[in-house]
Structure formats: structure tokens, C-alpha cells
C-alpha positions as CSV (number, residue, x, y, z in Angstrom):
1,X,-44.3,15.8,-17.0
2,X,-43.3,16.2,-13.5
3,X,-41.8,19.0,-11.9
4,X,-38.5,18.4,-9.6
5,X,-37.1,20.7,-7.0
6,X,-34.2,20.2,-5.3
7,X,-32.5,21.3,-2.4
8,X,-29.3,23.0,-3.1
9,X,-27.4,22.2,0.2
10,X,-26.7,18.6,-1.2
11,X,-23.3,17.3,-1.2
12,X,-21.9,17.4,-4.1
13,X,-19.7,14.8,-5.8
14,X,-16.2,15.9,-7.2
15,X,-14.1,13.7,-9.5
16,X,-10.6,12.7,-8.3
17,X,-9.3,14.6,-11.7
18,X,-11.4,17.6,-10.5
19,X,-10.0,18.0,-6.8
20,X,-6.3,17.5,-8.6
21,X,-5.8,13.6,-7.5
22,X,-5.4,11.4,-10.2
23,X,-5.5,8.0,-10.1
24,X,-1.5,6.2,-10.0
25,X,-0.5,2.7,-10.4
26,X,-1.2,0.8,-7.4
27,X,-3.9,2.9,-6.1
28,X,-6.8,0.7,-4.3
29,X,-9.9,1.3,-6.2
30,X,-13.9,-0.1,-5.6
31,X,-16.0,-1.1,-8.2
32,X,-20.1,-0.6,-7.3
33,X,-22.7,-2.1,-9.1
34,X,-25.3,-5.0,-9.0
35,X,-23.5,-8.1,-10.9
36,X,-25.6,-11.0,-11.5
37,X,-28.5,-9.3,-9.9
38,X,-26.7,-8.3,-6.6
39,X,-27.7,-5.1,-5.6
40,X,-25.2,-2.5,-3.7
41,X,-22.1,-4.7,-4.4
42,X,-18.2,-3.8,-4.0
43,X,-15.6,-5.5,-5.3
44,X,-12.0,-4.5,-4.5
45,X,-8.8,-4.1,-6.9
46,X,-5.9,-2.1,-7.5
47,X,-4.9,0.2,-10.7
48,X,-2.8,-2.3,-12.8
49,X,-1.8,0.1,-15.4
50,X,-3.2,2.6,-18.0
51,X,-4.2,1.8,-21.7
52,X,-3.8,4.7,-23.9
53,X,-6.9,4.4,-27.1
54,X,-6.9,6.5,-30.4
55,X,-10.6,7.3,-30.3
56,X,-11.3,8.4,-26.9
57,X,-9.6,9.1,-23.3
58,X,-7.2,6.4,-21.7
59,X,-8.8,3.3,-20.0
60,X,-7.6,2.5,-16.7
61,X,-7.2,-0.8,-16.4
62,X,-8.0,-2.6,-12.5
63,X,-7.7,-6.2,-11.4
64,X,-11.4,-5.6,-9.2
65,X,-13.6,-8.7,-10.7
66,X,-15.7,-6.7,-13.5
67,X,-19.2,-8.6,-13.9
68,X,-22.1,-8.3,-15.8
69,X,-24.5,-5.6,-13.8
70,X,-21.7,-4.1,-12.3
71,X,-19.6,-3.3,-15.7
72,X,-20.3,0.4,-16.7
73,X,-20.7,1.4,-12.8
74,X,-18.4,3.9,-11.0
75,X,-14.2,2.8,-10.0
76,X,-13.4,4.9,-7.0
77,X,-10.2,5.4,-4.8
């Protein structure tokens, strides 16, 4: 068990869907992670397009190299 506190003046993170800026076509985009073992990595890319899917919410497809360790990390513009 361990008890946490934390300090409410932290920044907090808001989603480009929350602060009303969706992603478009041809927005530049980062992709953060640790492929291959290398921590703290960005790779760069662009939106390509949008993929609708029946089960859940649209993928947004990117041209930024997508590796193992970073795959699953955050996409940001």
C-alpha cells in the first residue's frame, strides 16, 4: 500500500479534441516512445488520412516510422 499525495498546481494535459483542435490531413504530428530500447525517442510524420473501423473510434493513420517500443505511445501535433 502506499499512500500518494499530490500537488494540485500541476499542469495539466488537455487533448487536442478537448481544447476544440482536431487533428486534419497534413497536420505534422510526433510519435514518443522507446523503439528498440531507445528511450525518450521522436519520430516525425504527417496525418496521411483517417481510417473509419466498425468496432471502435477512427484510426488516424501517420507516415512517422511506428516501431516496436514506441507503438502504443502518444501522436501529438
Amino acid at each position: 500500500m502506499a499512500l500518494i499525495r499530490v500537488d494540485d498546481t500541476l499542469p495539466v494535459l488537455v487533448s487536442a479534441y478537448e481544447a476544440g483542435h482536431p487533428p486534419a490531413v497534413g497536420d505534422a504530428v510526433l510519435a514518443y516512445g522507446s523503439p528498440y530500447g531507445l528511450e525518450g525517442t521522436a519520430t516525425v510524420g504527417i496525418v496521411s488520412a483517417f481510417r473509419p473501423t466498425y468496432t471502435r473510434a477512427n484510426y488516424i493513420q501517420t507516415d512517422a516510422p511506428i516501431n516496436p517500443g514506441n507503438s502504443g505511445g502518444p501522436l501529438v501535433n
